[in-house]
C-alpha positions, 0 to 999 in steps of 0.5 A: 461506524461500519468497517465499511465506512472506515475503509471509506475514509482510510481509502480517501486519506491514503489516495490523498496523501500516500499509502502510510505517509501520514504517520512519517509527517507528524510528531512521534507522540501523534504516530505512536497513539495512530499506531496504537489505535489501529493496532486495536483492529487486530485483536479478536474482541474490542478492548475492556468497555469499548465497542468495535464502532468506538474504536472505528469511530477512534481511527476516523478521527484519528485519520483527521488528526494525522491530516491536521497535524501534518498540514500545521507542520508545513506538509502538503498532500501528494501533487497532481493525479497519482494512485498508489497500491502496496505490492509487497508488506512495507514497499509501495509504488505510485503511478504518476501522470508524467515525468514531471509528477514522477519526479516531484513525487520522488523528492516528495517520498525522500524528503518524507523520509520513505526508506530507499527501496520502500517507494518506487514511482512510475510514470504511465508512459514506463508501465507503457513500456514495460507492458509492451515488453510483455506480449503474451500480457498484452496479448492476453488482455486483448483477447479476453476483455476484464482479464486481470493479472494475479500474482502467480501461487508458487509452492513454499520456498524449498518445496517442490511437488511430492512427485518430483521427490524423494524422502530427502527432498533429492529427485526420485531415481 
């Protein structure tokens, strides 16, 4: 199996039931062996008599399972259209339709057991709102079709530009 074909089945998964849900709705036994698994992917080289398409085919199996064992415990995939995106390492948000599906997908990440301020839900008419309030945003996607927002490239925390400073990271007199 490809890293391709994997990343295909990781995408349809999460866009299915939620950006690291699964692991939340299964047995400790089940999440415990998916993260061992994926843990894998982080090595330089495949573990001892095993080949990277092996352990990728693993992982898809692996997402299978999770999707199993979560739908024999009762627990369903995410309602309604959503799209979910990681924005910072552990800390999700979702895009819902309307408010209904915000709501339903608020109670759905707390009774999942998503840590407070680790999930947060939009509805499209709030990013509405917020995104009006942002002109030069807006004004900027209107000028130039296909613009995309990045995030911004700061200096390291504590770092300003070499110019600005002296040998004691005071300003230069």
């Amino acid at each position: 199996m490809t890293p391709n074909e994997l990343n295909i089945i990781a995408s349809r998964h999460e866009r299915e039931w939620g950006i690291g849900r699964l692991p939340l709705l299964v047995g400790e036994a089940m999440a415990t062996r998916w993260q061992a698994a994926l843990d894998l992917l982080s090595f330089d080289h495949p573990p001892a008599g095993q080949a990277w398409d092996g352990v990728r085919a693993s992982l898809a199996r692996g997402w299978a399972a999770l999707a199993a064992e979560a739908t024999a415990r009762g627990h369903e995939p995410l309602p309604g259209p959503v799209a979910e995106a990681e924005y910072a390492p552990g800390r999700i948000f979702a895009v819902a339709l309307d408010d209904h599906h915000r709501q339903a997908l608020e109670l759905r990440a707390k009774a999942d057991g998503r840590k407070p301020g680790a999930y947060s839900v939009w509805s499209v008419a709030e990013l509405a709102v917020l995104i009006r309030s942002i002109p030069i945003v807006t004004t900027i996607k209107e000028m130039f079709p296909g613009a995309e927002i990045l995030p911004p490239r700061l200096p390291p925390v504590g770092r300003l530009p070499r110019d600005d400073l002296g040998p004691n990271l005071e300003p230069a007199a």
